[in-house]
N, C-alpha and C positions, 0 to 999 in steps of 0.2 A: 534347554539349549546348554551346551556342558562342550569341556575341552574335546571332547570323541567326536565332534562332531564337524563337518564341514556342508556351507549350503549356501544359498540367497538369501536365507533367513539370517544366516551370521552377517552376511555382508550388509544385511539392512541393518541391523544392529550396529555394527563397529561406523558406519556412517552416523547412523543419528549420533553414536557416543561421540565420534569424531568430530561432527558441529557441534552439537555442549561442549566439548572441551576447548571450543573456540572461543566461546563466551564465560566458559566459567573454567578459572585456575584450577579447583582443586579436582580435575577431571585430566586423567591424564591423556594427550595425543598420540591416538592410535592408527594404524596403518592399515586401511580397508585390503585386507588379503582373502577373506571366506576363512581362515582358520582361526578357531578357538584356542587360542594360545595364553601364554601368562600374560602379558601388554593388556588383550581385550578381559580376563578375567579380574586384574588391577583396574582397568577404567571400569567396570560393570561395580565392580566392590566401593567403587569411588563414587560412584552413580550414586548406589545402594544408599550411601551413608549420607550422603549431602539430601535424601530425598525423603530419608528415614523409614528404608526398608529394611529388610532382613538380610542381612549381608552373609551374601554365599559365595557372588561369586559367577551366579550361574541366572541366569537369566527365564526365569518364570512368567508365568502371566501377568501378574503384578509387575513385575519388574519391565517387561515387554511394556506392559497398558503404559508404562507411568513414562518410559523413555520416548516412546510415540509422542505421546504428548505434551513432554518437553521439545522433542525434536520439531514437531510442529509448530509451537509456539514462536521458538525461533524462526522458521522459514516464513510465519508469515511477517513477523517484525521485520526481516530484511530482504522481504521481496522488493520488487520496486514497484511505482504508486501504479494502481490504471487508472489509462487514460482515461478523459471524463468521454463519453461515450456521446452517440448519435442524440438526435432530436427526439423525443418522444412520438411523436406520430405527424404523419404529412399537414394534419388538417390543424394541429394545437399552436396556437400562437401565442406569446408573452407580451404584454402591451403595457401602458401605462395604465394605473390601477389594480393591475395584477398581485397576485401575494403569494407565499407558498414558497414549497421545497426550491421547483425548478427555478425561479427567481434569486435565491436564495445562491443556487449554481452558478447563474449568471453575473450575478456581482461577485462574488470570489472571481472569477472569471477575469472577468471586469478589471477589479482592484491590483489581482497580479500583474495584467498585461499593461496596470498604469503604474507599477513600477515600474517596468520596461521603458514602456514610451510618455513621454511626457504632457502629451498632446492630448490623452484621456486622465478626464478630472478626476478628484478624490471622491469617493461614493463610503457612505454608512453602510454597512453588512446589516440590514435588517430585515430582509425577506421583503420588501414593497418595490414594486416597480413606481420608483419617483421619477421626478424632473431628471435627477443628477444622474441615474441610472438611463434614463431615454436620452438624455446628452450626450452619455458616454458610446452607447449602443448608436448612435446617427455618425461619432466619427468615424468608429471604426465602420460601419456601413459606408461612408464616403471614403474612404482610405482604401474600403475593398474592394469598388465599384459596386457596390449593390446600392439599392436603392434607399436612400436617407431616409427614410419614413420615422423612425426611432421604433418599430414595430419590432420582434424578433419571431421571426418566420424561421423554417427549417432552414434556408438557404442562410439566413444570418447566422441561427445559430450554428451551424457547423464547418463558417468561417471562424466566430469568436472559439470555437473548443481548438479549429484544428491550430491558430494562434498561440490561444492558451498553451494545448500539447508541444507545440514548439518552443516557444519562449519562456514557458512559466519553468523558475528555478523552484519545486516542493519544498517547500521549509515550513515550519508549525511555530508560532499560531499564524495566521493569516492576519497581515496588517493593513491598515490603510494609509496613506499618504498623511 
């Protein structure tokens, strides 16, 4: 890909170059037009150099493979979070004594939404459906009219996600009270 040339292939290019140089200074901000012009051949040389390619100028397969994959890196760093997703299947239930990933979910879960409200206690992130975890999981079942059981059924669980999905502000690391 070279100044003669105009395409979707350029315009994909002077985009990804355009997000890097959003993130990184020594990348100059170009103006997604489809033409190879001196602006995109300056950000491709800039690319080149900061990435320790062969500085042409002109964009190769190398140089294409290596921008893709900067450019992607960035899209996934600032996508936004997804949301935590449905129940795993109608028939699976999370109980006291339980352990594992999906428990694991649930107190993050849990712990953010008791930043929020005050009324659900402080719980340990340690993957065990305890006491403190089936306490937490019985308020918010009586706050949501379901049924207090402290069980987490699909109908619980995806009050506590669509909760979560509302009120939890994403911040890292995840704390506890």
């Amino acid at each position: 890909m070279d100044q003669n040339q105009t395409s979707g292939a350029i315009r994909d290019a002077q985009g990804a170059l355009r997000l890097i140089a959003r993130y990184r200074k020594t990348i100059p901000l170009i103006a997604v037009d489809g033409v190879f012009g001196t602006e995109t051949t300056d950000a491709v040389k800039a690319f080149q150099q900061e990435h320790g390619l062969m500085i042409t100028g002109e964009i190769d397969e190398t140089t294409w493979n290596k921008l893709m994959m900067e450019s992607n890196k960035i899209k996934r760093y600032i996508a936004p979070p997804k949301a935590i997703e449905a129940f795993l299947s109608y028939s699976f239930i999370i109980s006291k004594g339980s352990s594992g990933e999906p428990v694991l979910w649930l107190q993050i879960m849990l712990i953010r939404l008791g930043n929020t409200f005050p009324n659900i206690p402080p719980l340990v992130l340690n993957g065990v459906f305890d006491e403190a975890t089936e306490n937490a999981v019985k308020i918010v079942q009586k706050k949501s009219a379901l049924d207090s059981n402290g069980v987490v059924d699909r109908f619980t669980w995806d009050k506590i996600t669509e909760l979560y999905n509302i009120y939890s502000k994403v911040t890292f690391p995840v704390t506890t009270k």
